[in-house]
N, C-alpha and C positions, 0 to 999 in steps of 0.2 A: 477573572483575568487580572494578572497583577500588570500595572503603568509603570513605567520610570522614564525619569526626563532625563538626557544626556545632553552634553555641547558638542556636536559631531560635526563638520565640515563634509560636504558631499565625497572626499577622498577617505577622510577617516569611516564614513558609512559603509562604502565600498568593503572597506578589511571587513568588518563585523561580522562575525560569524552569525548568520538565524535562517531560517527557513525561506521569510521573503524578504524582502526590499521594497517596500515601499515611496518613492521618489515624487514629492509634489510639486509640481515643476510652474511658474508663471510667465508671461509675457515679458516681464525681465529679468529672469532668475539671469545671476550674471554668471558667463562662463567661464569655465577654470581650466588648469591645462589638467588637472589628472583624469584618468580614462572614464569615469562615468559622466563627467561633467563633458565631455568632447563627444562621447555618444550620445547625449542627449541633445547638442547641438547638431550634432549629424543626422538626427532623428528628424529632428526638424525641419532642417534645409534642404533636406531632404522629400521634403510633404509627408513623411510616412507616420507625423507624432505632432498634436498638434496641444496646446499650452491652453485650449478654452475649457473652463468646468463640464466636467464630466470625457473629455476623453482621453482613450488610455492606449496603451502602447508596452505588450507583455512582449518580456525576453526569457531566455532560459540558459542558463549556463555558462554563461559569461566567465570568461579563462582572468582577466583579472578584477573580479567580485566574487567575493565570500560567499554570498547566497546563492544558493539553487537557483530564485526563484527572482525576478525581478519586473517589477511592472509600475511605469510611468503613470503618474497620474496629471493631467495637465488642470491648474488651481486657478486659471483665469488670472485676475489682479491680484488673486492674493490674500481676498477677503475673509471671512468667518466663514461669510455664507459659502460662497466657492471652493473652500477647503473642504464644508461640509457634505456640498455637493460631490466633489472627487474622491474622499472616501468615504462617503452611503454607496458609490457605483464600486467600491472594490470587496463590494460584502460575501461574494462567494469566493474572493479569494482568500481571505480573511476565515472564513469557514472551512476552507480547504482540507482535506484528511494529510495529515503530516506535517502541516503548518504550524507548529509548536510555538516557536518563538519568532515575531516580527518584528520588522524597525521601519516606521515610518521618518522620513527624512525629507524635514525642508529643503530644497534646492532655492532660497532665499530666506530672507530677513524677516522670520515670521515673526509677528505684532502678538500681544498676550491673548487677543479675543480667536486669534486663529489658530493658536498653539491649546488654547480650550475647547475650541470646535471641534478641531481632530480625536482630540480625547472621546469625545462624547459620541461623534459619529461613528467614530471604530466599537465601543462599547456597545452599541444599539446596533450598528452592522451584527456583530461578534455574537449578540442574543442567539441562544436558541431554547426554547419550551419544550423540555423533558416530562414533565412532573408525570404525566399523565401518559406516554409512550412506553411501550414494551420494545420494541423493536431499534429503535432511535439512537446512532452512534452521539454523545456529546461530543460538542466543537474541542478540535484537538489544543486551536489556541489557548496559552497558561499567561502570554506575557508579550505585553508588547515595548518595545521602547520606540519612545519619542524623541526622535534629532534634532537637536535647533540648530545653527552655526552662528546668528548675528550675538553681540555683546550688548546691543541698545537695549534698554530695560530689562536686564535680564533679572534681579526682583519681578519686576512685574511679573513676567512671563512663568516664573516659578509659583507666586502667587496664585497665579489662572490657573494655574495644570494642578496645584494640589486642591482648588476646589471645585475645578472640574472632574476630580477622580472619584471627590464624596458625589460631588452630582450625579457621577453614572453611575455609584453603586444605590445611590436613591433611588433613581429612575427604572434601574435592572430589578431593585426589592416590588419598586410600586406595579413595575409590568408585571411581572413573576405572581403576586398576588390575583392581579385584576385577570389575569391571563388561568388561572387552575378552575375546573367547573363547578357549579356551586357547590356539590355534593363533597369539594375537596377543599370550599373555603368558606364552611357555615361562619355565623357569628361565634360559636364558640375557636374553630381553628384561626377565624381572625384575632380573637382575643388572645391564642396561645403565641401568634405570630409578635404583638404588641409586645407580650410579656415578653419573651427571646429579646426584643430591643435594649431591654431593661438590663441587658445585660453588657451593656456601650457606658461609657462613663459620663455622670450628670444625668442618666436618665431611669425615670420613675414611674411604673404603670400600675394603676387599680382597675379592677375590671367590676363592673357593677352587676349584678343579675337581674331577674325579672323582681325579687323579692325588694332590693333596695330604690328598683325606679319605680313600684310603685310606692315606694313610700315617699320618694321626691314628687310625688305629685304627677309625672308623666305622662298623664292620659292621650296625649296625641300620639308620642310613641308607640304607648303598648296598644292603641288602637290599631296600629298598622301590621304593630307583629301578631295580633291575635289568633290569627287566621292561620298561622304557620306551627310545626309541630316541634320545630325548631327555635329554642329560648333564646330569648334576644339577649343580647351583652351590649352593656355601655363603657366605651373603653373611654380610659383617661391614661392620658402620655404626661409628663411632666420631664422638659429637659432645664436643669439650672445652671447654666454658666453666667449670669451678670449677679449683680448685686443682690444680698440678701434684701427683699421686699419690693425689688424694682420690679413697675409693672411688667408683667412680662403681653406676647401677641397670643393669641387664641385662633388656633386654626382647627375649624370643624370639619368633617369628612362628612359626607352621607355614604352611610354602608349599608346599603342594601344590598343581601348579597346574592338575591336574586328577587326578579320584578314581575311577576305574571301579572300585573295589573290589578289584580285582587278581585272583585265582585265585576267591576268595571274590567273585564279580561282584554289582553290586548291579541289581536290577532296571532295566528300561529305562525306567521311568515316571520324569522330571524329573531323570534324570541327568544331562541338556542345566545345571542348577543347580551341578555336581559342579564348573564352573569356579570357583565362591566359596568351594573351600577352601582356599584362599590369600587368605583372608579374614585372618586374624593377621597375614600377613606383608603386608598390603595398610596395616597400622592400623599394623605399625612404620616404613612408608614415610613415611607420612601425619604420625606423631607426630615426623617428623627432617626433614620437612619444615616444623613449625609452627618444631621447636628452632632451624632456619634463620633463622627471621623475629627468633624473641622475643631469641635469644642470651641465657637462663638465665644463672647463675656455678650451673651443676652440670655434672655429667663422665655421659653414659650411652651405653652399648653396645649396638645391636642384632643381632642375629641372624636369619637367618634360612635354617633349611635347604629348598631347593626342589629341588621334582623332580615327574616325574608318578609316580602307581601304575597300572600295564597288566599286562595279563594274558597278556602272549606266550609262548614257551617257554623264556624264561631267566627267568621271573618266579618270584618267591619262592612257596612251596607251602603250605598247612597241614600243621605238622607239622612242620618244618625247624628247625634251632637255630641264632642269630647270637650273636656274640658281641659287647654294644658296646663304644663307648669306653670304657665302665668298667672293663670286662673283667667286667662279668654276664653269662649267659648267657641268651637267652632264645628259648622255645617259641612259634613264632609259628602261637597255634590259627585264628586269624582274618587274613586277609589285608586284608582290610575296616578293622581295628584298625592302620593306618598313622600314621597323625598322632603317634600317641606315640612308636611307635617313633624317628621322624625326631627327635622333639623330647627323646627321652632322651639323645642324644649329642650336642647342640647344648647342653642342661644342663651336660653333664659338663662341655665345653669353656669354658661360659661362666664355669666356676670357676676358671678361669685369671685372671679379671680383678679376683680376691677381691671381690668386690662384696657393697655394703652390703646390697642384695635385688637380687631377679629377677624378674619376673615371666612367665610364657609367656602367649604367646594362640593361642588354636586353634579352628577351629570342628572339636570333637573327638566329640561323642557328639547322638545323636539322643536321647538319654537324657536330656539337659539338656531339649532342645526340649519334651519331654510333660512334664520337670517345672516348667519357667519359660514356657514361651512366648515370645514375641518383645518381649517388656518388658524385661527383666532379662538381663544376663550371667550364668553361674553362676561364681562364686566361690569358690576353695578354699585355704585355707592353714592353719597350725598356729598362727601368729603374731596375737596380738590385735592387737599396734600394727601389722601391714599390714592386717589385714582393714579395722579403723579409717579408715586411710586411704586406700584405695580406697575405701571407702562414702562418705566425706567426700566423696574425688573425684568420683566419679558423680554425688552426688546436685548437686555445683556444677556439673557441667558435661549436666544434664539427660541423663545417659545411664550408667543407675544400673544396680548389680549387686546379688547377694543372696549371702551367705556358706550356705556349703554343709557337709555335717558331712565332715570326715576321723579318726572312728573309727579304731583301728588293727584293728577286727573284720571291717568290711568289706574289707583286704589278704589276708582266707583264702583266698579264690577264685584267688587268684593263683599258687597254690601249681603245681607243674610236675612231673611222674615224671622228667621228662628233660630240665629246666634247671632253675636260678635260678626261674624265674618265668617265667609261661603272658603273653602281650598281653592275653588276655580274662579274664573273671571271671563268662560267666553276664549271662542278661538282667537279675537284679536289681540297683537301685545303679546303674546303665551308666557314669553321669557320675562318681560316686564312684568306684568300681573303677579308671576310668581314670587319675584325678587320685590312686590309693593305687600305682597303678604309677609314673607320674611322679615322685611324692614319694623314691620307691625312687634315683632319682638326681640329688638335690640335696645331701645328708651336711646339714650344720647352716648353710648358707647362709638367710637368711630368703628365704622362696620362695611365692610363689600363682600358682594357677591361673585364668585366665580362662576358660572355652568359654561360649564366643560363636555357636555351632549355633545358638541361635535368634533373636540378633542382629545378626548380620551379612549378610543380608539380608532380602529381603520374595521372598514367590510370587507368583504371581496376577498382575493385570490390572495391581500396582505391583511386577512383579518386579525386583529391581535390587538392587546393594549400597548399605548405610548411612551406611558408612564408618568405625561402632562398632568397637572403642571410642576413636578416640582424642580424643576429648574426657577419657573418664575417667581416660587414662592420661596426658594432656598435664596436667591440672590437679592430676593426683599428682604429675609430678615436679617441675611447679613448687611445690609445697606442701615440695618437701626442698631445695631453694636456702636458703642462709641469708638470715636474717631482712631483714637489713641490704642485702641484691641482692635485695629483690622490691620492684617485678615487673621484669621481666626487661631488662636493659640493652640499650643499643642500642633499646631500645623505648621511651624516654621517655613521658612520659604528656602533654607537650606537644607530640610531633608527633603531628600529627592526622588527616592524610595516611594512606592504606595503597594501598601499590600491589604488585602481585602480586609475587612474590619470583618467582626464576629456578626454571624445573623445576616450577614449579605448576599442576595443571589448571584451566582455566578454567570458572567453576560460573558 
């Protein structure tokens, strides 16, 4: 879906020719004398339309309005959130069959974080998952425009919308992935999905095979994929927009690209789900695909090691000891306990690029899940200035984490008769323990953890992936560009145009 941002006044919206109309109306959108703005106060004063998030108020053919199709959304105050909320409720009109071209239209003074919410909500409305359908009409929507009418920070607001446009086409790349069944997103189709990136400017992928990781040494890795018949691939992203040599950030995926628990089987109830855990490695496709659009002046590295975990008879055992890239040794009491292991050697390696921080993401423990829920990422690091700024990040980019404790009391459990250290630690802590294993190989790199287990997708009747986090992690690394390159070049704040970038799914 192509975005463009216009300066429309609720009269000027009215002429525009498009299919719908979308109208975000608040508690004090101020009224005008032209006919949509007097019907929408009629609306009101009526009782029949009310200005709280989430309700709405469809007309149809209105004799002086351009569109067919017109439907009130009432945005509360006005906020991110409330704008977000008003149009997630207009998703089946948005999907609508003949709905070609939309215009969403402030009916007020919308602020830059509200004029990026919109963006991103309609995008995510707008999704829909083909890959795999034979029968399945695609959403007819091609193009939506975005109306603002206030003048106050209008930079800003142009700012917001062009890098919320790279954000949704992240987010639509990273669902798109995490969302096709494993059979249609082995490690190698993940590696060919990486390579396609390569083809965004500043950005650089190697793909490693079974043959070059083990000659890095690997051995946690290739214990996990052993079992599978399916060759694992170790992707590397390299995007370079800042200085030649400047550190650049390190963000790891865990791609697993699918989870049967291994020897350690996990029950058969919603294991058919076990394909989104390549969930991380779905959010670092998704985040190298926004760094495509925006072209930052920063330098960052992604990772991602993929493989399945099966339970055949070369599959790793409880009880068996790997040696990883570190040259620790470790007790693999749990086979089920994979995700770390892949992402403890994918750590080690990423220390090669001295980097300023790193971040991993994984959906790594069910532990997170009973302690956060599907609200929050859980968060883990030693370092107050990243905790900082991932919270920062989340909370701008509506897709917010919670810091987590890493005690050095809770690494007891980890302790091994017959290595280095055990993968597991005991059902209490789950998510801690995990993130006190991890920690065990980073040395003094500034480093956090994300698991994303209870955010990176939904069950139920809205099962699908998110696309979390990479809003959170796109508006981190734009937050370490220097001062003087934000926001992100090549993205000027006077083109106003966005048209999908090469390699992007279409939401």
């Amino acid at each position: 879906m192509n975005f463009e941002l216009k300066a429309l006044t609720t009269a000027a919206a009215a002429r525009e020719k498009c299919d719908l109309l979308l109208v975000l109306v608040t508690e004090a959108s101020a009224g005008g004398s032209d006919a949509l703005s007097t019907l929408v106060a009629h609306a009101v004063k009526a009782g029949d339309f009310e200005t709280s998030a989430g309700k709405q108020l469809a007309l149809y053919g209105l004799p002086a309005v351009a569109a067919r199709r017109v439907l009130l959304l009432g945005a509360g105050s006005g906020s991110a959130r409330e704008v977000r909320q008003a149009v997630a409720g207009a998703a089946s009109a948005l999907k609508a069959q003949g709905v070609a071209k939309a215009l969403l239209c402030f009916a007020y003074e919308a602020c830059a974080a509200a004029v990026a919410s919109a963006v991103l909500s309609a995008s995510e409305a707008a999704y829909s998952y083909t890959h795999t359908k034979s029968q399945v009409k695609p959403v007819a929507l091609k193009k939506l425009l975005i109306g603002t009418s206030g003048k106050a920070d209008r930079h800003g607001v142009e700012q917001a919308f062009a890098i919320a446009v790279a954000q949704a086409e992240g987010v639509a790349l990273a669902r798109e992935w995490a969302n096709r069944p494993a059979n249609h997103a082995t490690p190698t189709l993940l590696a060919d999905a990486a390579r396609s990136l390569a083809k965004l400017p500043g950005i650089s992928c190697k793909v490693h095979g079974p043959a070059e990781v083990a000659k890095l040494g690997m051995g946690a890795f290739m214990a996990v994929a052993q079992g599978s018949e399916q060759p694992l691939r170790f992707i590397e992203l390299h995007y370079n927009g800042g200085a030649k040599g400047a550190a650049p950030v390190v963000l790891v995926g865990k791609g697993i690209t699918f989870d049967t628990g291994g020897i350690s089987i996990k029950p058969a109830a919603e294991m058919d789900e076990m394909k989104f855990d390549m969930g991380g490695a779905a959010s670092v496709l998704g985040v190298f695909q926004s760094l495509g659009r925006l072209q930052p002046a920063i330098n960052v590295v992604g990772l991602i090691p993929a493989c399945e975990n099966m339970p055949d008879g070369r599959a790793v055992k409880p009880g068996d000891v790997v040696t990883s890239m570190s040259g620790q040794t470790i007790e693999i009491l749990n086979t089920d306990a994979e995700g770390r292991l892949v992402l403890s050697d994918a750590l080690t390696y990423a220390a090669r690029f001295k980097p300023a921080a790193m971040v991993d993401i994984a959906t790594l423990t069910g532990a997170c899940v009973i302690a956060l829920g599907g609200l929050r990422s859980g968060m883990f690091t030693a370092s107050d200035a990243l905790a900082r700024a991932l919270e920062q990040a989340g909370d701008a980019a509506l897709d917010p984490c919670w810091r987590m404790p890493l005690d050095d009391e809770y690494g007891e459990g980890l302790k091994s008769n017959f290595a280095d250290m055990g993968n597991v630690a005991g059902r209490a802590a789950g998510a801690v323990t995990a993130a006190k294993f991890l920690q065990r190989f980073v040395g003094d790199i500034p480093w956090a953890h994300l698991d994303i287990a209870g955010t990176a997708w939904k069950s139920g009747a809205a099962k699908g992936a998110t696309g979390r986090p990479v809003g959170l992690l796109l508006h981190y690394l734009l937050a370490t560009a220097p001062a003087a390159a934000r926001p992100a070049r090549k993205t000027a704040a006077a083109r106003r145009k966005a048209e999908p970038a090469a390699g992007s799914a279409q939401g």
